[in-house]
Backbone as CSV, one residue per row, in Angstrom:
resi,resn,N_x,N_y,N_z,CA_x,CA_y,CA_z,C_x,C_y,C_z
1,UNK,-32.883,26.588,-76.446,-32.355,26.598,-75.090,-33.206,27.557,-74.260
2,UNK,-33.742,27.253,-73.201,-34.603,27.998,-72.538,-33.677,28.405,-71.164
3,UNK,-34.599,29.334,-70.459,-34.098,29.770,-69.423,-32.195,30.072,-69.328
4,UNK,-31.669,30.664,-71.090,-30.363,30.772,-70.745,-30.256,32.789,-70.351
5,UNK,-28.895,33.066,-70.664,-28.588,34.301,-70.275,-27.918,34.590,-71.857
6,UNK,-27.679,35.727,-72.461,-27.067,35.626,-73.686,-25.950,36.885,-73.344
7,UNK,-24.687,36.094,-73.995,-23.147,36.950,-73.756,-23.382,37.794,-75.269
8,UNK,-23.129,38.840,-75.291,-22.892,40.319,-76.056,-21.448,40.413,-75.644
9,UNK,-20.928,40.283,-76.638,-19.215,40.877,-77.076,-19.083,40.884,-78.299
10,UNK,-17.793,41.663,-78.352,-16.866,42.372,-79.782,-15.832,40.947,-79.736
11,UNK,-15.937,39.830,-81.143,-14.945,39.201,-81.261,-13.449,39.527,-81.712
12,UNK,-13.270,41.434,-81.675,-12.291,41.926,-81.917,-11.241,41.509,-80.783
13,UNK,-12.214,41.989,-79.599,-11.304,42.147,-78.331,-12.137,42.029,-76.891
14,UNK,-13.169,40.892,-77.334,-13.262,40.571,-76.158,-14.169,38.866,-76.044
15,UNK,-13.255,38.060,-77.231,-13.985,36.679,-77.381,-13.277,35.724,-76.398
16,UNK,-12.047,36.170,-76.290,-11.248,35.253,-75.380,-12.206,35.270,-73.828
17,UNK,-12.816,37.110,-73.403,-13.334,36.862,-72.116,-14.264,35.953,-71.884
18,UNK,-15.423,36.574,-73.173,-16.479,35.869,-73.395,-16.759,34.768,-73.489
19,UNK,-15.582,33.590,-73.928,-15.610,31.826,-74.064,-14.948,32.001,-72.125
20,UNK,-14.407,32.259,-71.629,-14.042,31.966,-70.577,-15.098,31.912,-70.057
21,UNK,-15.940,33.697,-69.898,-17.145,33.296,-69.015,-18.212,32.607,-69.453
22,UNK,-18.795,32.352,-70.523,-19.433,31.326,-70.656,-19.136,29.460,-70.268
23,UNK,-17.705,29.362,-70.147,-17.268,28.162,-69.798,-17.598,28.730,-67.814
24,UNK,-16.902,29.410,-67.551,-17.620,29.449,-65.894,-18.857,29.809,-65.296
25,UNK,-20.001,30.139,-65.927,-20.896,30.150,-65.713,-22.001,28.693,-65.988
26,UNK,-21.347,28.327,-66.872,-21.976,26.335,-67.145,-21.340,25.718,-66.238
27,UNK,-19.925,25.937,-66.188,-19.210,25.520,-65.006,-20.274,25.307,-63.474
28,UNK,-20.566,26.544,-63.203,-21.160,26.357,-61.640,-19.709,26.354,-60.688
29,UNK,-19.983,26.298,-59.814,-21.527,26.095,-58.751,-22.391,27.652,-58.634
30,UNK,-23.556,27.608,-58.434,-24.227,27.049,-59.420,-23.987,27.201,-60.913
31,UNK,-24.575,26.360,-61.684,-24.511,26.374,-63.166,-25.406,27.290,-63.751
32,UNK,-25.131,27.985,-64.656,-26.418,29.182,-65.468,-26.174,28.261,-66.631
33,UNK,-27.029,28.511,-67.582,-27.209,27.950,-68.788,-26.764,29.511,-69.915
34,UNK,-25.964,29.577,-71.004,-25.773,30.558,-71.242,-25.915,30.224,-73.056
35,UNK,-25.979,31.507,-73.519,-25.935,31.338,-75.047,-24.593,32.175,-75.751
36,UNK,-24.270,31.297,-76.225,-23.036,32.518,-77.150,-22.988,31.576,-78.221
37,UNK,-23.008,33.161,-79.426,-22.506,32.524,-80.476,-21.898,31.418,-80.782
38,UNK,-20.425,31.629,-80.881,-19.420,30.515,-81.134,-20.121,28.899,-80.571
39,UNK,-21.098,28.684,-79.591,-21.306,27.488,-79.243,-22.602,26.933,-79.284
40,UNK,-23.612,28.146,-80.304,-24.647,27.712,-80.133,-25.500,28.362,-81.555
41,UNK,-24.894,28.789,-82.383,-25.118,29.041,-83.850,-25.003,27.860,-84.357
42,UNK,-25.939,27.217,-85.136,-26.179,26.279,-85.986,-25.858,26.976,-87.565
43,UNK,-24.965,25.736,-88.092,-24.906,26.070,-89.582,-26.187,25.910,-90.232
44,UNK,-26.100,26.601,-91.518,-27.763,26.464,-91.951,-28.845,26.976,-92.114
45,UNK,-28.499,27.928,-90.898,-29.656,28.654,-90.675,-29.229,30.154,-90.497
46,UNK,-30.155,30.849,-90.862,-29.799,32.822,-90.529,-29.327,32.572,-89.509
47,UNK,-28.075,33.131,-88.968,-27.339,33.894,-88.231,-28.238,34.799,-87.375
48,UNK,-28.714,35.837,-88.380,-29.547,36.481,-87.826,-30.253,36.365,-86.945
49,UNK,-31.036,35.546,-87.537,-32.940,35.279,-87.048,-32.555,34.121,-85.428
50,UNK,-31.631,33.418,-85.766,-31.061,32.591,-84.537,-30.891,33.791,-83.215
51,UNK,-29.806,34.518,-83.612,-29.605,35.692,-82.208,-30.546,36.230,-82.014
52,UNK,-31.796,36.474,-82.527,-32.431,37.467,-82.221,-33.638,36.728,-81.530
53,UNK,-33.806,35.476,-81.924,-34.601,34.127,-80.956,-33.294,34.314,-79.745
54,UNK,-32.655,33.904,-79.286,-31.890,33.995,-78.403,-31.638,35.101,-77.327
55,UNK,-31.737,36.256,-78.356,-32.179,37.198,-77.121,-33.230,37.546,-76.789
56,UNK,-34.567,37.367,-77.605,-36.034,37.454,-77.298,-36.256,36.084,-76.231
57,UNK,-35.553,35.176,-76.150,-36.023,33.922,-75.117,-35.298,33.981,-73.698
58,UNK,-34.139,35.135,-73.925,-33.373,35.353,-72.902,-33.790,35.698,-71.645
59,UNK,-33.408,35.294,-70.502,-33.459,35.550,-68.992,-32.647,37.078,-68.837
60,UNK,-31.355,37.423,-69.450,-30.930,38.152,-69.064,-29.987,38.685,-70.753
61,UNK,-29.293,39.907,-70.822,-27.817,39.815,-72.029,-26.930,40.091,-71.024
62,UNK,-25.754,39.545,-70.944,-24.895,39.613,-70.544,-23.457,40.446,-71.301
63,UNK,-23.356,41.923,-71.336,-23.069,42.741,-72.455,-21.510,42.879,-71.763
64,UNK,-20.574,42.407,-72.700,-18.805,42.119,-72.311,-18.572,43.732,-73.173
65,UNK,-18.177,44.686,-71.903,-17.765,45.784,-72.712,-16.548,46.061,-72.669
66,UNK,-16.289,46.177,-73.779,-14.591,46.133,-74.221,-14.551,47.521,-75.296
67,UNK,-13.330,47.992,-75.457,-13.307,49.102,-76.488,-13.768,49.071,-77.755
68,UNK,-14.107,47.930,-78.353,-14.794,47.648,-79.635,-16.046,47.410,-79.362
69,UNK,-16.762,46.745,-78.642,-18.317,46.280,-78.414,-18.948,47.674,-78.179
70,UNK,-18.454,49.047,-77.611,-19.116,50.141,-77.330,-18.859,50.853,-78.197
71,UNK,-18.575,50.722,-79.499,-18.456,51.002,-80.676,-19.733,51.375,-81.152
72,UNK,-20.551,52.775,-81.778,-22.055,52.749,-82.009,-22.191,51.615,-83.432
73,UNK,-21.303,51.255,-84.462,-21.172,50.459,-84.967,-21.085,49.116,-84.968
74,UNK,-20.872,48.627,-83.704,-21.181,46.964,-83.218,-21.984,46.603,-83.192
75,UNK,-21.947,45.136,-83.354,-23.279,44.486,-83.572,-23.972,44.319,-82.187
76,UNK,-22.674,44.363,-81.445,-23.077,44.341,-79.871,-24.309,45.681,-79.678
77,UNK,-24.339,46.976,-80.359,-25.592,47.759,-79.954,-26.715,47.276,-80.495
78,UNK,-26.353,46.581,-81.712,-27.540,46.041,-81.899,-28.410,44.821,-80.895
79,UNK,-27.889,44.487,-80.242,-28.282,43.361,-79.653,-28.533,43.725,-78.293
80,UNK,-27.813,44.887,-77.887,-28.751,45.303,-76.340,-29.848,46.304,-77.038
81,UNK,-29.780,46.689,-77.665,-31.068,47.309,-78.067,-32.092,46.513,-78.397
82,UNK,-31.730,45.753,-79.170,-32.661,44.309,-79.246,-33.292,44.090,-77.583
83,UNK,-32.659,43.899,-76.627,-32.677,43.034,-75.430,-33.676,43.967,-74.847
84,UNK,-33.116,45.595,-75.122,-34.058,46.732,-74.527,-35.390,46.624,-75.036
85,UNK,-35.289,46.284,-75.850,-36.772,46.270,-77.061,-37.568,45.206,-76.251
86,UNK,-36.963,43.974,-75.906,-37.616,43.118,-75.551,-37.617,43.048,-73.705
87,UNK,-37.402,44.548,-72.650,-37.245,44.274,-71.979,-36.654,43.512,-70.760
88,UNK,-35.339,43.078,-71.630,-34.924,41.954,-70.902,-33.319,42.937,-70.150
89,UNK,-33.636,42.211,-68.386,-32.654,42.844,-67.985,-30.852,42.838,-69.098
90,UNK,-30.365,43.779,-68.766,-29.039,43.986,-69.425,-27.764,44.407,-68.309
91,UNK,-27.019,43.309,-68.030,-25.678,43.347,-67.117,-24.475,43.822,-67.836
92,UNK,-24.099,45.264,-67.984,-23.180,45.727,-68.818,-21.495,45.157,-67.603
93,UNK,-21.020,44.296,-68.448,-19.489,43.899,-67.566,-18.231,44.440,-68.049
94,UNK,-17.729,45.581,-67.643,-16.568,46.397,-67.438,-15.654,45.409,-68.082
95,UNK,-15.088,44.925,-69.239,-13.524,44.136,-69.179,-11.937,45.307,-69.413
96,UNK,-12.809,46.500,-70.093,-11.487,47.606,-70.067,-12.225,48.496,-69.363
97,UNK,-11.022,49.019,-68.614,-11.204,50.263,-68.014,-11.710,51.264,-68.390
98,UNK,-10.889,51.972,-69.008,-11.282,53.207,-70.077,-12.321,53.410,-71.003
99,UNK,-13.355,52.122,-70.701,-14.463,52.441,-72.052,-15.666,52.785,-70.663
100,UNK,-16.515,53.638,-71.374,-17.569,54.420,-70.954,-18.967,53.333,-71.360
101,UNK,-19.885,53.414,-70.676,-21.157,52.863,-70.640,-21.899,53.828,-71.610
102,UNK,-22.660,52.973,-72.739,-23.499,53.676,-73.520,-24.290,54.320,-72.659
103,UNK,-24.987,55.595,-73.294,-25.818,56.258,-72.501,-27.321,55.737,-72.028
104,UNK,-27.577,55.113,-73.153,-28.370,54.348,-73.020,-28.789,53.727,-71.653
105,UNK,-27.434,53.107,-71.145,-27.507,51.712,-70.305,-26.772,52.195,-68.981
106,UNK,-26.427,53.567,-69.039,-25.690,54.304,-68.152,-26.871,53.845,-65.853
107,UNK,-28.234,53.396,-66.741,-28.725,53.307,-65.642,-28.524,52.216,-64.943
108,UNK,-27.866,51.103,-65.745,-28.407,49.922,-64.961,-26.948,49.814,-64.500
């Protein structure tokens, strides 16, 4: 999938946001093309090596921060760090209040 955006969330507590906004962002008007797990992992193949093509081909990560995804233990840091690695802008989206922006990403 080219030219998509890739959603970063915690399927603890924040998959319900994450299928929503990926359904309104294909949605449109306009339409973005987006990648998330749940709809675009092929059986078969590394898990791995798939997300990490996905965020190296990415336009943008789209990082759903919820009280578990800002966890230094989520896979979610792994994957904006990934995104950082590869330069690719990173849209950190507030879904709880109370969680703090990695320091990291505190700039954007």
């Amino acid at each position: 999938m080219a030219h998509h955006h890739f959603i970063s969330y915690s399927p603890s507590d924040g998959q319900d946001f994450a299928i929503r906004l990926c359904d309104a962002l294909a949605a449109g008007p306009p339409s973005y093309a987006v990648w998330l797990d749940k709809r675009q992992l092929r059986p078969g193949s590394a898990w791995d090596e798939q997300i990490v093509e996905a965020i190296r081909t990415a336009e943008s990560l789209l990082f759903v921060m919820t009280r578990d995804s800002v966890n230094s233990q989520s896979v979610c840091k792994q994957e904006w760090m990934r995104a950082l690695k590869y330069k690719k802008p990173i849209v950190p989206l507030l879904v709880h209040k109370d969680v703090e922006i990695p320091f990291l990403l505190e700039s954007r």
